[in-house]
N, C-alpha and C positions, 0 to 999 in steps of 0.2 A: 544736043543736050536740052531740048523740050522742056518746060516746067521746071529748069535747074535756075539757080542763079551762076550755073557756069558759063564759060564760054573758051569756044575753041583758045588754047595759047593762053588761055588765063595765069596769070602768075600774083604770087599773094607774098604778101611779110606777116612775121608771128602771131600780129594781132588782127590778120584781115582771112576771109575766107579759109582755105584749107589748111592755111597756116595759125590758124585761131586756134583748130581744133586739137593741133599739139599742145597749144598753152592747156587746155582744157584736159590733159591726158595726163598733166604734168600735175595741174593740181588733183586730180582720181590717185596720182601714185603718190604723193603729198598725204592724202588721207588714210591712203593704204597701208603707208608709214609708219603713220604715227597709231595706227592700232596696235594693242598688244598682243594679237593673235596675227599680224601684217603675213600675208602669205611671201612679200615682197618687198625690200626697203631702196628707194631711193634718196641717197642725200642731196642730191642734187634737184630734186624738184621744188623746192621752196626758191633754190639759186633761181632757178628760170621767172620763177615767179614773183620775184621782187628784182630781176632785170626788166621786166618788162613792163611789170606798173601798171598794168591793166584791172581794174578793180574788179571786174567782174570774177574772172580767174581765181583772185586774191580770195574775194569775198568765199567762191567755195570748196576753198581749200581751207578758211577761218571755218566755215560752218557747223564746219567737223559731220558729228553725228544727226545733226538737226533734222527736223523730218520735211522741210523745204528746200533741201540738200539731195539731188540725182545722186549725184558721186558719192554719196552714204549709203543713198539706197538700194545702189546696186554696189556689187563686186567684182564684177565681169572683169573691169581690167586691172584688177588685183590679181586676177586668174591669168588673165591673159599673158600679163607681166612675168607671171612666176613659168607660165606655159614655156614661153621664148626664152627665158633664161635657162630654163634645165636643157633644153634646145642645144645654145649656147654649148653650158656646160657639160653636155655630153660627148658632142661634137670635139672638143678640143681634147678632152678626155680622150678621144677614140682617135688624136695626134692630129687631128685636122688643126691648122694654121691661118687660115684666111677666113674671115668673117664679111658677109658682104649685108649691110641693111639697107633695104630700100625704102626712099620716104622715109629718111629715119626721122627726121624730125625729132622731136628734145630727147634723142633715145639717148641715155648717159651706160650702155654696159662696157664701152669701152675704157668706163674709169672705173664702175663701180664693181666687176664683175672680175674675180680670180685668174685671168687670164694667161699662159702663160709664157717666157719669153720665147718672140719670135712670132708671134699673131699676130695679123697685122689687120685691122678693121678697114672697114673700107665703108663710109656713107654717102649716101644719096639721098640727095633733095633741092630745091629750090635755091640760091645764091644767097639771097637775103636771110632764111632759116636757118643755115649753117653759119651764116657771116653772126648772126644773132648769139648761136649756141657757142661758137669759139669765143666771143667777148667774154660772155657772161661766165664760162667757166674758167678763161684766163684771169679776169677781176677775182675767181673767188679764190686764186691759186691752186686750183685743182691742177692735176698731172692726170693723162691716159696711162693705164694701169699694159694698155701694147702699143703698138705701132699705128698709128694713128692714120687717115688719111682720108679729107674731103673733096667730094665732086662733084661741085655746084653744078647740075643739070637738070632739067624736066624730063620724070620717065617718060614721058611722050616722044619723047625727041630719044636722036642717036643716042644711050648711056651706054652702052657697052663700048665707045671708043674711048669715051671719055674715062672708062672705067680702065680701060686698057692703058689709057695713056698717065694715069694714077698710078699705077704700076703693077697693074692685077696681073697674076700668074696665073692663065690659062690651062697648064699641066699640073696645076697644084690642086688640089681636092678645095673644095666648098663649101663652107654652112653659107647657106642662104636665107632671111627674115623678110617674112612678107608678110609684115603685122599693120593692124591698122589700115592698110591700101588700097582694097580693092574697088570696096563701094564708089570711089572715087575715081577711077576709070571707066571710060567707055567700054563694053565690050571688045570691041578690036584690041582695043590698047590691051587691056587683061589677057587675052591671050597673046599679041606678040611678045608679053613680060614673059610668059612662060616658055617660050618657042625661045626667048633670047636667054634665058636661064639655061634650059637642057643645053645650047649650043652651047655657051660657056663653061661648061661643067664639065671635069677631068671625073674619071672613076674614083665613086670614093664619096665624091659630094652628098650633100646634104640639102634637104627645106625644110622648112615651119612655116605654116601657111595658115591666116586668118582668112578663111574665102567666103560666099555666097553658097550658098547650096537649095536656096529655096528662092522664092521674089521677095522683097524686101515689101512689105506693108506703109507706103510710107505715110499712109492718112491714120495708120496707127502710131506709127510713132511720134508725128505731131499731135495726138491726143495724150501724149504721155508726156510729151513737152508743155502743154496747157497747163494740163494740171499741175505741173511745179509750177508752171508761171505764175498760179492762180495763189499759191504758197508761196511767194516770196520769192522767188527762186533769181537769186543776181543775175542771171543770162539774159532775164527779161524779154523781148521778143530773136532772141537771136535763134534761128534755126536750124541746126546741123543736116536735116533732112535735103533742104533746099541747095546743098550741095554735094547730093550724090547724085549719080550716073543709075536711074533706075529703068537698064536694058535687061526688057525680059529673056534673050537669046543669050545669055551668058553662059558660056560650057563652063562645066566642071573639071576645074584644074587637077582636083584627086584622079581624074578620070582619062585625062590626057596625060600625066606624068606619068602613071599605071603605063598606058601603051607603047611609051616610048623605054620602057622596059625599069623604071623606079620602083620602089617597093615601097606601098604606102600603110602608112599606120593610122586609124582613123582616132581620133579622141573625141567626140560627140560634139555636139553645142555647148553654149557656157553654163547650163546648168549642169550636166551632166558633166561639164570636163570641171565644174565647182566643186561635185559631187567626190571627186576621185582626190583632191583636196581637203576632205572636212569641211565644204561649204556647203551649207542646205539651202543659203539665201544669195544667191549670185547673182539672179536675176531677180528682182519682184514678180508675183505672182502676176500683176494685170501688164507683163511685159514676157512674159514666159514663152507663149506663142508667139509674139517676131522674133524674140532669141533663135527662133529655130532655125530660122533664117542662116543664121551664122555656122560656121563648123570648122573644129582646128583638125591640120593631120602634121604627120612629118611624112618625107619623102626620103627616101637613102639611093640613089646610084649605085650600084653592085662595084666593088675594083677589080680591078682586073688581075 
């Protein structure tokens, strides 16, 4: 992990490393909210944000529309959000029952999302971020809207036992979320996630995939970070870039699920998948080109 501030086994809480960048996703879907055109409503992203008392976070999800304010300026994960949730929502629609999110991090659809009885969610991520997320929506009396179930593990490590031993039904069909994750992998890792998906997977299943599909610019994106900093921007020197995994050999997941015989649906990058939305501004124009970087698809399993 070269020029990351990663390291091998690294492990984070909500407001440190990889675990920051949910608080940070939390207040984007905060914002996204509370527009009146919101592609997306979470009620629960202010909960996370006033559990965790992190000013930074706080400060820009207050900021609202301000123009020192990233998380106004873009909408990517206003899109992204509403992407994964139709995801979701089709998937159970089409009788699928098992929801598996990886890295979920402050993902709330297993409260906030129509689900219906007999779905049983199933999350992944780090001990302390799920130990985080269960306080903070037991303090606010929230109920899971299905069948609930954490599994504090590193995808790096064994998660398909530990997923097994949560009580995952192997023979049962899939939706699978791979939102927000992969930047944050090695290569290898990235693809054994996929290799351990297919194996998991009963006919039937399902993916939604946030993947890489180009190199990540990362001296572009710390120009884009400058420049809020230079505006005010409460993150202040904090760098997201500095903790990704930026291996140029990453294969394309669209491309290996295709072979192992998935049927993939491609939805563009975030301007174009904003575009399919009624959003013409998802991305700022002097960030438009490393958006490209990015690319959502879903994947479907044939049944049998």
């Amino acid at each position: 992990m070269a020029g990351s501030a990663r390291t091998d086994g690294d492990t984070w809480t909500i407001t440190t490393s990889v675990g920051f960048t949910a608080l940070l996703v939390a207040a984007a879907r905060a914002v996204e909210t509370e527009r009146s055109d919101a592609l997306a409503r979470d009620p629960y992203a202010r909960v996370f944000l006033a559990a965790a008392g992190d000013p930074r976070a706080v400060a820009l999800a207050d900021a609202g529309d301000g123009p020192g304010n990233p998380m106004a300026a873009t909408r990517h994960l206003g899109v992204r959000t509403r992407y994964f949730d139709e995801a979701v929502d089709s998937a159970v629609a089409a009788g699928l029952r098992q929801v598996v999110i990886l890295a979920a991090g402050l993902d709330s659809r297993a409260y906030r999302l129509d689900l219906p009885e007999g779905t049983v969610v199933y999350e992944l991520d780090q001990p302390e971020v799920l130990a985080f997320k269960e306080e903070a929506l037991a303090a606010h009396g929230a109920r899971p809207a299905a069948g609930l179930q954490h599994v504090p593990v590193d995808l790096r490590e064994d998660w398909p036992s530990a997923l097994r031993s949560a009580g995952f039904d192997g023979a049962a069909p899939t939706v699978w979320l791979v939102e927000g994750l992969l930047p944050y992998l090695p290569a290898a890792a990235q693809s054994l996630l996929f290799e351990r998906i297919v194996d998991l997977s009963a006919p039937g299943s399902r993916v939604a995939v946030e993947g890489q599909i180009g190199p990540l610019d990362l001296d572009g994106f710390r120009s884009i970070t400058e420049k809020y900093s230079q505006s005010g921007n409460p993150l202040g020197d904090f760098d997201v870039t500095s903790l990704f995994v930026a291996d140029e050999d990453r294969s394309d997941p669209a491309e290996y699920l295709t072979a192992q015989g998935w049927t993939v649906v491609r939805a563009g990058d975030p301007v174009e998948l904003g575009r399919t939305y009624g959003v013409q501004d998802a991305v700022p124009e002097n960030a438009q080109l490393l958006s490209g970087a990015i690319g959502y698809f879903t994947a479907a399993l044939p049944g049998e």
